[in-house]
C-alpha positions in Angstrom: -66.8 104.2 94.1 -64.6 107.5 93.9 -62.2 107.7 97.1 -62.2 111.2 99.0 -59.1 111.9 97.1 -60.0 111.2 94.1 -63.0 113.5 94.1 -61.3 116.4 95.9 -58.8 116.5 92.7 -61.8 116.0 90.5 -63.4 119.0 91.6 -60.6 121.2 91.5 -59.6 119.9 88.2 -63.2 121.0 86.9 -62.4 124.5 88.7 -59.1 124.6 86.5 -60.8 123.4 83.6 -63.2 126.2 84.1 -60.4 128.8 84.4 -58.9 127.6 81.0 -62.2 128.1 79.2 -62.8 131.1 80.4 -59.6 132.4 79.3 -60.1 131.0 75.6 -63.6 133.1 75.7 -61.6 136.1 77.2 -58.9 136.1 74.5 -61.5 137.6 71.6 -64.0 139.1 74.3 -63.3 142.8 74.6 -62.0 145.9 73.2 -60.5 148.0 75.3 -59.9 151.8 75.2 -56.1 151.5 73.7 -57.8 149.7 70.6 -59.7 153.3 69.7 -57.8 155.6 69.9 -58.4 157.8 72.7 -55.6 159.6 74.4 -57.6 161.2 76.8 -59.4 157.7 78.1 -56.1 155.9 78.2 -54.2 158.8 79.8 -57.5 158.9 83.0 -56.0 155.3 84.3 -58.4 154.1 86.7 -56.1 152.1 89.4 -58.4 148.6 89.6 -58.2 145.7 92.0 -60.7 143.2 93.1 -62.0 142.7 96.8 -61.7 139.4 99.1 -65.0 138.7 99.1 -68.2 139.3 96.7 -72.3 139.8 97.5 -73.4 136.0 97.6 -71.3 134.2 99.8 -68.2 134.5 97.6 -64.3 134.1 99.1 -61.3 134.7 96.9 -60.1 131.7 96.3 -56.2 133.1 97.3 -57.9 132.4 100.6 -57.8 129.3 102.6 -60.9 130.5 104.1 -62.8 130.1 100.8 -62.6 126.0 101.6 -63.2 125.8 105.0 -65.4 123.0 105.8 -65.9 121.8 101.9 -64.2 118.9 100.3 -60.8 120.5 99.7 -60.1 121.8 103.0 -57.4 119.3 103.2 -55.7 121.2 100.3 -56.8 125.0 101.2 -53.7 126.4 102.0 -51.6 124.6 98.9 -54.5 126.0 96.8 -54.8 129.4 98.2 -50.5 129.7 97.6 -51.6 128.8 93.3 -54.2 131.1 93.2 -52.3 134.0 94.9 -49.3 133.3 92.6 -51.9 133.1 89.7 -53.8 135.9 91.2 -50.3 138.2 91.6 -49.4 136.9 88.0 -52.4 137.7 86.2 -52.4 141.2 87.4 -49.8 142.0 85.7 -49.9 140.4 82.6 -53.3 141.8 81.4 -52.6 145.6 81.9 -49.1 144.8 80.6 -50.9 143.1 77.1 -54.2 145.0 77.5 -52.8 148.6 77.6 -55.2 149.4 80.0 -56.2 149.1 83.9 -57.4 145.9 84.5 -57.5 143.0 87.2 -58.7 139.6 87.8 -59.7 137.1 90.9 -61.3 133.3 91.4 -63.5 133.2 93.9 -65.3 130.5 95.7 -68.6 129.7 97.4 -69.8 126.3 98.7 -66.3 125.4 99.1 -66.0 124.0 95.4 -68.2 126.8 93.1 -65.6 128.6 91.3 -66.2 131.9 90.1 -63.7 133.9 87.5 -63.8 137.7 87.7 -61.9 140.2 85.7 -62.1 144.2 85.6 -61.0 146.6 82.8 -61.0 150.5 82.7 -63.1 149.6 79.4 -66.6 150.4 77.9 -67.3 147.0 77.0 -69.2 145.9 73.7 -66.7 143.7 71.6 -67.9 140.4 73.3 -68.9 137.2 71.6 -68.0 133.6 70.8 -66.1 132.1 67.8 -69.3 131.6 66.4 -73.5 131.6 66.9 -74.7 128.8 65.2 -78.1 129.0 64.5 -80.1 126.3 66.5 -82.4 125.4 63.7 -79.4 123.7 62.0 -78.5 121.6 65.0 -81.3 120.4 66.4 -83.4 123.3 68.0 -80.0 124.1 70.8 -76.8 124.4 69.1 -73.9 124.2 71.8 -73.1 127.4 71.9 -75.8 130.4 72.5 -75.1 134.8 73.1 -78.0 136.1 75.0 -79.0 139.1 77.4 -79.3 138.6 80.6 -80.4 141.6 82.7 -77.9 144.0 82.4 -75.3 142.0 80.9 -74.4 140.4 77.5 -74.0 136.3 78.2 -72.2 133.4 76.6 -73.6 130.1 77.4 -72.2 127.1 76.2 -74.2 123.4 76.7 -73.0 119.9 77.7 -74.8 117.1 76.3 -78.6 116.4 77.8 -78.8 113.5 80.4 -81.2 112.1 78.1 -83.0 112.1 75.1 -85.6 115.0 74.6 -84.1 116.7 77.6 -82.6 120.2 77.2 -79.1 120.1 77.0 -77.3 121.8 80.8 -75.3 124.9 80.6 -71.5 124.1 81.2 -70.3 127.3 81.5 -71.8 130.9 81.5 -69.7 134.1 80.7 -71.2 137.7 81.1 -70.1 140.6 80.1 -71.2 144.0 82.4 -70.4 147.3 81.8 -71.2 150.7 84.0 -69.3 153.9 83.7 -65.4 153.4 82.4 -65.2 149.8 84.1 -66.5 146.8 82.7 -66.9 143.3 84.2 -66.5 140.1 82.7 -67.5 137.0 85.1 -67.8 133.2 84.2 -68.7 130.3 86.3 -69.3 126.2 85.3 -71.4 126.6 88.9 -73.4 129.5 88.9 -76.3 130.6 86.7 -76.2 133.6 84.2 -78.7 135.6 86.4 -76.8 135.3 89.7 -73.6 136.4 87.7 -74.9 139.1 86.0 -76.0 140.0 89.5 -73.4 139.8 91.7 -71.3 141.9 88.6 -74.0 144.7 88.6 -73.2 144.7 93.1 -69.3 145.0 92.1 -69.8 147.1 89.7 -71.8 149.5 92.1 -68.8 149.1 94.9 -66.0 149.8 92.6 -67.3 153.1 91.2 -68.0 153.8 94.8 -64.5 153.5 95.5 -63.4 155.6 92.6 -65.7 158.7 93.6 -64.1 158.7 97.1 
């Protein structure tokens, strides 16, 4: 039987694990304006950051608050301190490589459901996997699938099924939503495709707020 311990570092090695596969997919998942071209869109820098807390229930995870009364509320504060450094870090690494505005958070809900957020003064479009194998070659799901979900563009990748004949789980979901100049781009090993593409749509709709006022 797992100890306390042992399954609070579990989970928050599954939450790092996520955040490394969601930057592999994010390495070849969109172009961004300084790739085409345009002077005029690169010289209109839109001046991005990402809010403490998004529709659903969800706390940065910079925030001890995002693990208050879960299983790693013992280690909130040492966590919060990584993810601001990583928070702080990141922020300035992808404008500085990207060319462009651009910003990115972890967030939390249920204590232990991580979520992985990044913004970019970008149209969007140039999103996909290594590859899209075609499920009639491996079986009727290959392990990798690109589909629409709402208003976003989704990559879902599968663990193995629990059984035979059962439909192999999602592992982790990646969508891609654009409105405007900004585009989002949110992953989660936790949360369904739908409720990301929805809670991007509700950030996207508060950050162009914030750019009209």
């Amino acid at each position: 039987m797992s100890t306390p311990t042992s399954s609070r570092t579990s989970t928050w090695v599954g939450i790092a694990l996520g955040i490394v596969i969601l930057g592999l997919l994010a390495a070849f998942s969109i172009a961004l304006p300084e790739a085409s071209g345009d002077e005029d869109t690169k010289d209109a820098v839109i001046e991005l950051s990402l809010p403490d807390t998004l529709p659903g229930g969800y706390t940065a995870s910079d925030d001890a608050q995002a693990f208050a009364g879960g299983q790693l509320a013992a280690q909130a504060d040492d966590i919060a301190k990584q993810e601001g450094a990583n928070q702080t870090y990141g922020n300035k690494v992808l404008p500085d490589v990207l060319g462009t505005s651009a910003a990115t958070r972890t967030y939390v809900a249920n204590g232990t459901d991580a979520v992985f957020v990044q913004v970019f003064q970008s149209t969007g479009g140039a999103f996909a996997p290594n590859s899209i194998p075609d499920p009639a070659n491996t079986g009727g799901q290959a392990a990798t699938e690109m589909k629409a979900v709402g208003d976003g563009a989704c990559i879902l990748s599968y663990g193995q099924a629990q059984a035979e004949g059962q439909a192999a789980p999602v592992a982790f979901s990646q969508c891609q939503v654009t409105s405007g100049e900004l585009t989002v781009q949110i992953g989660s090993s936790q949360v369904t495709a739908d409720d990301l593409v929805a809670v991007a749509d509700d950030l996207l709709t508060d950050l162009t707020k914030d750019q009209d006022q």
